[in-house]
N, C-alpha and C positions, 0 to 999 in steps of 0.2 A: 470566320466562324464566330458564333454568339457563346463564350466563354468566362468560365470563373477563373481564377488563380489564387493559389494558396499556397502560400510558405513565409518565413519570419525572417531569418539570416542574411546575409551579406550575398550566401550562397547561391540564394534563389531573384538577385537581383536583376543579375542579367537576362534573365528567362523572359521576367515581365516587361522587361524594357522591347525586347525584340517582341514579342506576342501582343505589346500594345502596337506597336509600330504595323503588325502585319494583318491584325483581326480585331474585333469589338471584346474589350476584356469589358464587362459589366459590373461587376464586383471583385474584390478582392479579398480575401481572407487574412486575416495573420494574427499571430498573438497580442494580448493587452499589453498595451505600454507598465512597463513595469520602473520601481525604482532603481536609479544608478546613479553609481559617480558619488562623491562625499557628500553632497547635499542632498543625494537620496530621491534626487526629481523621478514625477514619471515620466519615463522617456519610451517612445514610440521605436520596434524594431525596424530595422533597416528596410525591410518590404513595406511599412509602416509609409516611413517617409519617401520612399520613391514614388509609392502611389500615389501620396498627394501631390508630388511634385509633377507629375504626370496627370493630375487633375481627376483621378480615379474613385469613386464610392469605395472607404473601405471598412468592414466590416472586422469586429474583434470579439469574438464568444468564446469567454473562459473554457467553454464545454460545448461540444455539439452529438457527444457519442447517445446520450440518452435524453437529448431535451426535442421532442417534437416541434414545436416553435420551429426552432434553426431549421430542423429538416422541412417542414412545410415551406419555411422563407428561401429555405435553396431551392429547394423543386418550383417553387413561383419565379426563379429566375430563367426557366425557358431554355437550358441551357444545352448548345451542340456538345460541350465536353468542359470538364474542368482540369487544369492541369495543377498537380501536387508536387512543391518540392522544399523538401526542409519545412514544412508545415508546423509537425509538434505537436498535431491531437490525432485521435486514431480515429478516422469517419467511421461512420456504422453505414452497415448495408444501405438502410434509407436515401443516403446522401450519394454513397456509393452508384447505384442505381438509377437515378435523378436525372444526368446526364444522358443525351440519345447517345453519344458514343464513347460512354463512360469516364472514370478518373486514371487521368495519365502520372505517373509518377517518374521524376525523373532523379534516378538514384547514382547517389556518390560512388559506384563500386561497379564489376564486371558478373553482374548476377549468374549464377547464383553466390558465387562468395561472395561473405560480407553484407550478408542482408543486415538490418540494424541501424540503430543508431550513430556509430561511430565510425563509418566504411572509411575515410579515409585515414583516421589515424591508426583504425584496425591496420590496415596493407603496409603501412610503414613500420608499426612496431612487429609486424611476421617478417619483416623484410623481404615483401612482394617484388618483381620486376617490374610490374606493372596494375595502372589501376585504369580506371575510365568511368563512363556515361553507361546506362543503362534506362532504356525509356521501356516501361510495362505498363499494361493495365493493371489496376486494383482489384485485388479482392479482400476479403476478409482476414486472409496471412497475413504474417508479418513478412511484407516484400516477396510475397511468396508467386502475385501473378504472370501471365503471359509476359514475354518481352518482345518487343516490337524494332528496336535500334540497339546499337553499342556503339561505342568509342572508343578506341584506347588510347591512354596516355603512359609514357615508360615512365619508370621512377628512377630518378640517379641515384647513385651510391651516398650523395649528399643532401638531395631533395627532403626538402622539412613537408610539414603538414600544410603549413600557409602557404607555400609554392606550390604544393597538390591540389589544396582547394582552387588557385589564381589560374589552373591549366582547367580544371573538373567546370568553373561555374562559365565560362561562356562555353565550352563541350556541349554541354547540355541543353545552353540558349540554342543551339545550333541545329541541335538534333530532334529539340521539343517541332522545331519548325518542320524540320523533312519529316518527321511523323505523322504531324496533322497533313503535311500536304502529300504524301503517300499514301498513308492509309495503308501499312504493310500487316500482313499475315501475323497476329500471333503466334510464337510457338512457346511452347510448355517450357517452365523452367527447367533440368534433369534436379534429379535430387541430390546426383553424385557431386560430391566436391562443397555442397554447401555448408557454409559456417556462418557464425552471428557473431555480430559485433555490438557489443552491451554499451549504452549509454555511458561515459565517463564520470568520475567522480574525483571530485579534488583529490581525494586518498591514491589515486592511479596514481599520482604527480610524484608520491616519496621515492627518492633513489636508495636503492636495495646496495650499498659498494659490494656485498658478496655475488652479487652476479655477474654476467659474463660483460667486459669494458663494450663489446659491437652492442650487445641488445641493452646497455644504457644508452650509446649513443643513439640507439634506434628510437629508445625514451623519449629522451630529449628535440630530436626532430620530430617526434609524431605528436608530442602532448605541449607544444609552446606553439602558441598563446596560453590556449586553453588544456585542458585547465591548469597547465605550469607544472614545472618540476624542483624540486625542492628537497632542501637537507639540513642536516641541524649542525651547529659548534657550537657547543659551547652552551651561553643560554641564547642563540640569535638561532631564528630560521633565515638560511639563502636560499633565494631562488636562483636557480640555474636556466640560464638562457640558452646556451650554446657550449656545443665542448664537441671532443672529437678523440677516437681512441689514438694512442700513444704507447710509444715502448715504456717497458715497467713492469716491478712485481713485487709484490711484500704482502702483507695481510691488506685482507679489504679494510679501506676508510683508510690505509696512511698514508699523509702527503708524502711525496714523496721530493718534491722539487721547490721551487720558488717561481716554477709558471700559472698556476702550481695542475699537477701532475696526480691522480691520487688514484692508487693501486686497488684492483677492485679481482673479483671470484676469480677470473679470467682477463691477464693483462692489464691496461690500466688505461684512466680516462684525462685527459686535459682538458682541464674548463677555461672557457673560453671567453663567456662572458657572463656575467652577476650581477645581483640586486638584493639590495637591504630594504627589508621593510623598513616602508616611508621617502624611499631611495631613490633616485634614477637609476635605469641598468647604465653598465659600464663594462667597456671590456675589460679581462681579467688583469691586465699590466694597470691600466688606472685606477681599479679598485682596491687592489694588494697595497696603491701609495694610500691609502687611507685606512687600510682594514688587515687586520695578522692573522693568517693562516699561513704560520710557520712549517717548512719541512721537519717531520718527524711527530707531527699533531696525529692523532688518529678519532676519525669522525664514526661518530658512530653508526 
């Protein structure tokens, strides 16, 4: 098939890889290279650079939801179907439409739960059993069209967010493939059960100690890497890498041990591994040798 591809992340690599391999990808979409890293270079997204590396035309419009242009230059690309994943801009009908058999999206989550932004750190901070692929056509919802495939993937009791996404993005390579070559029946999303999962924001990252020790640790595996989880001593912010609930009790935020141990709403959490801005992470026995969070501190 004669196809677009559009998405920017890590997420959506595997998709293009197998879609180049199987049919004519023509263009590519993804976001503008933006600044990173301390020297603040533009650096091209990870769809960015596979495309090239794959020898792919690709194309990067800040904006495509109201600019005629783009739409008229997609519609001149001829195209059997585009497939969407991890994209980052909202098509409008035009582009939508463009396609002879429309825009495929291949979504982080078991639709309808977890339409949004966030589908897979949504299911782990709910403490889901399970998450997966979901391939729909588009419409103008937000994740709201037909669905065509599903996957599932179980979640473990210890499964982080970056292990979800490493099962979720070849799922999807997989599934983009038996979709185009099926051609299954849409059916209607139900409306029962549906929930949205809001974009993240650094502010997600703060650990709350008066809440319950399970849904920090659920914290902490859903929101590390991104966008990280974090606490204050003193006058330093840490970031929290890893940790795991633990027997304990006393007022939320006091250490309670020297592993250290810190007693939170409901039970209590043991961090496990940390980093100091400017730092390398470390796990918590080699960082404690350089850094005091004494038992009996209380964090606020």
């Amino acid at each position: 098939m004669r196809l677009a591809f559009m998405g920017s992340p890590d997420f959506a690599v595997p998709a293009l890889r197998a879609l180049h391999a199987a049919h004519d990808v023509v263009a590519v979409y993804c976001q503008p290279p933006r600044p990173a890293g301390r020297g603040q270079k533009e650096t091209p997204c990870p769809v960015h650079r596979a495309a090239l590396e794959l020898g792919l035309p690709v194309r990067t419009p800040a904006r495509v939801r109201r600019d005629a242009a783009e739409h008229a230059a997609f519609a001149a690309l001829d195209l059997d179907v585009a497939v969407v994943a991890a994209y980052g801009l909202i098509l409008p009908p035009a582009m939508l439409e463009a396609p002879r058999r429309g825009c495929l999206n291949i979504h982080a989550s078991l639709l309808p739960r977890w339409r949004g932004a966030g589908p897979i750190q949504a299911a782990i901070l709910a403490g889901d059993a399970e998450s997966g692929i979901t391939i729909m056509r588009m419409e103008e919802g937000l994740d709201t069209g037909p669905m065509l495939l599903k996957g599932e993937v179980a979640i473990g009791p210890r499964m982080t967010a970056a292990a979800l996404h490493d099962a979720l993005a070849p799922l999807g390579a997989a599934l983009i493939l038996r979709a185009l070559a099926e051609d299954p029946a849409p059916v209607a999303q139900p409306e029962d059960g549906a929930t949205y999962a809001p974009k993240l924001a650094k502010e997600d990252g703060r650990i709350d100690w008066r809440q319950d020790a399970v849904a920090l640790d659920r914290r902490v595996r859903a929101l590390t890497p991104w966008p990280g989880c974090f606490f204050a001593h003193g006058q330093e912010t840490l970031r929290l890498l890893a940790a795991e609930p633990a027997e304990g009790e006393g007022p939320p935020g006091l250490v309670l041990d020297a592993a250290p141990t810190i007693a939170c709403g409901q039970g209590a959490l043991r961090l496990t591994r940390l980093q100091r801005a400017g730092r390398a992470p470390m796990a918590a026995a080699e960082f404690l040798r350089g850094y005091a969070l004494a038992p009996g501190a209380v964090l606020p």
